[in-house]
C-alpha positions as CSV (number, residue, x, y, z in Angstrom):
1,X,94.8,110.0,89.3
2,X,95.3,106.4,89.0
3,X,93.3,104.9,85.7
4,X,91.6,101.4,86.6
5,X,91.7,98.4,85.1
6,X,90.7,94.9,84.9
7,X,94.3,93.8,86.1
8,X,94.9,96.9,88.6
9,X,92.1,97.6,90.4
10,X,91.7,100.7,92.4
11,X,91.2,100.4,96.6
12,X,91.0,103.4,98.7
13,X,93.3,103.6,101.4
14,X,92.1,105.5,104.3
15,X,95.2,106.6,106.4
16,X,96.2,110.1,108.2
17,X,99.3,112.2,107.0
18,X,102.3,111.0,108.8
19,X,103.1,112.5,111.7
20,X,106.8,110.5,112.3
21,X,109.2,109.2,110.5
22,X,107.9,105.3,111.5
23,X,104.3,106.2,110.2
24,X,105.5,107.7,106.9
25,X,107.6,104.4,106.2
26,X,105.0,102.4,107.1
27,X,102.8,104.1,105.0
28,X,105.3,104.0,101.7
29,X,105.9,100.1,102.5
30,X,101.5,99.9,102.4
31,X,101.0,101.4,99.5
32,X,104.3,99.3,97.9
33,X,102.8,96.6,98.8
34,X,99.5,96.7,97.8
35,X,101.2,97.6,94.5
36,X,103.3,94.1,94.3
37,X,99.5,92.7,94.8
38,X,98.1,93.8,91.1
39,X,96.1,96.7,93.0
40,X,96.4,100.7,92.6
41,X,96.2,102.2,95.7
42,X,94.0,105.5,96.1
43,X,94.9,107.8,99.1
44,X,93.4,111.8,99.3
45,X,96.2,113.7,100.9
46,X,98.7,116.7,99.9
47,X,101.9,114.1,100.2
48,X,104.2,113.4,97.2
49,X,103.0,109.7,97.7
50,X,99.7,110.6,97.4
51,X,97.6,109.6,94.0
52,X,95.0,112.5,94.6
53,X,95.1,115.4,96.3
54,X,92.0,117.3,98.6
55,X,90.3,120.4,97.7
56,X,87.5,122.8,99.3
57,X,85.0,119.8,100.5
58,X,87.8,116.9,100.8
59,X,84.6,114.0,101.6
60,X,83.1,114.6,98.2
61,X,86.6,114.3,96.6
62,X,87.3,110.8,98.9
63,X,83.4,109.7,97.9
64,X,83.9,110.2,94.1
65,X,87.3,107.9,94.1
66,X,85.8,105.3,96.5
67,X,82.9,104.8,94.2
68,X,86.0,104.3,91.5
69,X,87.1,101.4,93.7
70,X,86.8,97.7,94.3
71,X,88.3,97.2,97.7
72,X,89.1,99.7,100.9
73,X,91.9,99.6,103.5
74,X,91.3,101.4,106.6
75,X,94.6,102.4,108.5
76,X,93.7,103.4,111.9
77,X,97.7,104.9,113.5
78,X,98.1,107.1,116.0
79,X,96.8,111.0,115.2
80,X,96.7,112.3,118.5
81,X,97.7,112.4,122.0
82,X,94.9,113.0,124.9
83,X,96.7,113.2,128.0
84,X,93.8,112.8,129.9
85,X,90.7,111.4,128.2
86,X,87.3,112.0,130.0
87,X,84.3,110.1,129.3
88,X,81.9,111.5,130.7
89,X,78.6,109.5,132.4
90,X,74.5,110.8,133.8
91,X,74.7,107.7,135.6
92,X,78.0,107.2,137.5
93,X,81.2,109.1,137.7
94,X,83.4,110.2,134.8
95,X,86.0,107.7,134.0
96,X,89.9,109.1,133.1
97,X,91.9,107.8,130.5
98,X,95.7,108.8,130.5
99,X,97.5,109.2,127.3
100,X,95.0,108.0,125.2
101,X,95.8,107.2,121.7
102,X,93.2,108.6,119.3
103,X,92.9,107.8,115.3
104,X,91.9,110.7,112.6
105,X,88.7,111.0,112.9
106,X,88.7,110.7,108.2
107,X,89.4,107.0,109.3
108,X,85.8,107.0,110.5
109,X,83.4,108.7,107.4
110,X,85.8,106.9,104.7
111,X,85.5,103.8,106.4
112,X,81.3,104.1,106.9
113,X,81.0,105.2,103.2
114,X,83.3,101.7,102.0
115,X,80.8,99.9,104.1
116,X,77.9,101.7,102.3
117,X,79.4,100.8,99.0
118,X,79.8,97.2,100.1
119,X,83.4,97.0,99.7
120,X,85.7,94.9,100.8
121,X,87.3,96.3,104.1
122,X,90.8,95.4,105.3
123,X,90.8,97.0,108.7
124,X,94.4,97.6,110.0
125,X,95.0,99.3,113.8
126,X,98.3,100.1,115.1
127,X,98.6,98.9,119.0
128,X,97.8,100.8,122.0
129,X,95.4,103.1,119.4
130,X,91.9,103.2,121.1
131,X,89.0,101.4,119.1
132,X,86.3,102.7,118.6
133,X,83.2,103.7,116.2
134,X,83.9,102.2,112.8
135,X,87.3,100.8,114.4
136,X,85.7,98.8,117.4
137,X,85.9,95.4,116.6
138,X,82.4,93.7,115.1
139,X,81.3,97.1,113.7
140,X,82.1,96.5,110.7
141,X,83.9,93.5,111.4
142,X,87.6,92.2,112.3
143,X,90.3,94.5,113.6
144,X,93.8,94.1,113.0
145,X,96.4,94.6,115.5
146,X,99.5,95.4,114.0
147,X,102.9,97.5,115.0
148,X,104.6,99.9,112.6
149,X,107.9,98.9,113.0
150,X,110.2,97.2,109.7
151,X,108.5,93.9,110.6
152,X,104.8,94.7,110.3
153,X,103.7,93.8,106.7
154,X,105.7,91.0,106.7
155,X,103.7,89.4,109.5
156,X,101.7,86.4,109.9
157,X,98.6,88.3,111.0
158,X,99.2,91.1,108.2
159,X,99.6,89.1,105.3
160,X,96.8,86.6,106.5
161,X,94.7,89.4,106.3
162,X,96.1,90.9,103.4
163,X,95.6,88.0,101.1
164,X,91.8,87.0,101.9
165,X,90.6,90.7,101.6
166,X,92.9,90.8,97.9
167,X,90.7,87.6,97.3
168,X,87.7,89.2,98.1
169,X,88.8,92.7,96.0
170,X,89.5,90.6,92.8
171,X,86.0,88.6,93.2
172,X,85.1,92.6,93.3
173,X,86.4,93.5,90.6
174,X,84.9,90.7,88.3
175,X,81.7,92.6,89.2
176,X,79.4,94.2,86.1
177,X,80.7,98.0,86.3
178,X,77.6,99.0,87.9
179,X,77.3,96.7,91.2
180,X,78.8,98.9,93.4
181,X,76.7,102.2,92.4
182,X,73.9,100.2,92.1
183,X,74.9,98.7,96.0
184,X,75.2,102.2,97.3
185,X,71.8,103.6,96.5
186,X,70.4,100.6,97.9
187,X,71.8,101.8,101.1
188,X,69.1,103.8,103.3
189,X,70.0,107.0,105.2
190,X,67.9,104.3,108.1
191,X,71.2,102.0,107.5
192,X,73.7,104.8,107.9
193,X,72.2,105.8,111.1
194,X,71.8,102.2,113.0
195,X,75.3,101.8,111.5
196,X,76.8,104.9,113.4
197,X,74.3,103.7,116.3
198,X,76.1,100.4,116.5
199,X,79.2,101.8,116.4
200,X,78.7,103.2,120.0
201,X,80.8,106.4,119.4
202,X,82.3,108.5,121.8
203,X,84.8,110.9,121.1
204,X,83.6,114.3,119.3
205,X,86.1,113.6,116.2
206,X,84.5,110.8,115.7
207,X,80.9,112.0,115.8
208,X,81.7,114.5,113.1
209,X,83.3,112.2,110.8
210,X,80.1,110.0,111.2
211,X,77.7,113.2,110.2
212,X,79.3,114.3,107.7
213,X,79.2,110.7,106.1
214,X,75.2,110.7,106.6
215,X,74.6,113.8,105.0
216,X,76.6,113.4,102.3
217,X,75.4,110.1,101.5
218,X,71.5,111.4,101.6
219,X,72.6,114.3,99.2
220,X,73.7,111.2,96.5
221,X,70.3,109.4,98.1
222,X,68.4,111.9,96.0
223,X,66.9,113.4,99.6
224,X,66.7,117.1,99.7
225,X,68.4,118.5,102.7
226,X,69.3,122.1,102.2
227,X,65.6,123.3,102.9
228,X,66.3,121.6,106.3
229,X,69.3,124.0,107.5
230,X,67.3,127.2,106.4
């Protein structure tokens, strides 16, 4: 676990274990870099890169160090392979997709609880991945395009990115201690649910991540849901 401080803060990085070589590069090059900004990145995962690793219930572990942190990056790279995706419709016929190129579905509750702690999101999706929920552009705002090859944080469009979201982390961090919590308990389980709404979510991955993000965040809300499952 990475201590905070006023020169380093902490941002959560939200990104899948790699699954190739290219992704597990790109990933080592992220977190390097976010490093040679001032920051210390935060990623839940059971790599040797990895500041913190997951345990029986790996949301509450990736909730308790987001609410540690000033600033999030969402990595949305390619998780799986459907070679024919069907979206299914009541009012028309079923459209096929081939090959689609699906995200983790983590990418989706880590980046709805960063927006419920009113972080600072730096939203980064490789090409060809399919956007959608908390990745569709104007959800929770702009979307990335980026590749993974040698090249890609050395871009224009990464590092123009890269250094207004760092801006807006360090304007984060000069925050009293107590914003963020003090944000997040603001946020209504209402909010969650027009958020997840708004997000226009198809893909059953996705959906999950999305509940289990809700009930979490009533659980910290105060709101008493165990009586509801019995």
């Amino acid at each position: 676990m990475t201590p905070e401080t006023e020169q380093t803060p902490n941002v959560f990085v939200s990104i899948a274990s790699p699954t190739s070589d290219e992704q597990k590069r790109f990933k080592l090059g992220l977190l390097n870099c976010l490093r040679s900004q001032g920051l210390s990145p935060r990623t839940v995962g059971d790599g040797p890169e990895d500041s913190d690793h997951t345990h029986e219930r790996p949301l509450d572990r990736s909730v308790a160090i987001l609410k540690e942190c000033r600033g999030a990056v969402i990595i949305a790279y390619e998780k799986d392979l459907a070679t024919d995706l069907v979206r299914r419709r009541i009012d028309g016929p079923s459209q096929h997709t081939e090959n689609a190129r699906l995200t983790s579905a983590w990418n989706y509750a880590e980046a709805a609880v960063a927006y419920s702690l009113c972080l600072p999101l730096l939203i980064l999706c490789e090409r060809g991945v399919k956007k959608e929920g908390m990745i569709e552009p104007g959800v929770l705002g702009y979307v990335a395009d980026i590749d993974l090859g040698q090249d890609a944080l050395g871009s224009s469009v990464f590092q123009g990115r890269l250094q207004g979201w760092v801006g807006a982390v360090r304007k984060q961090s000069s925050a009293p201690s107590n914003t963020v919590e003090s944000q997040f308990a603001a946020v209504s389980l209402g909010d969650l649910i027009s958020l997840a709404e708004r997000a226009k979510i198809t893909t059953i991955a996705a959906v999950i991540g999305i509940l289990l993000t809700v009930l979490s965040a009533t659980f910290w809300l105060g709101v008493r849901l165990t009586p509801l499952f019995k």
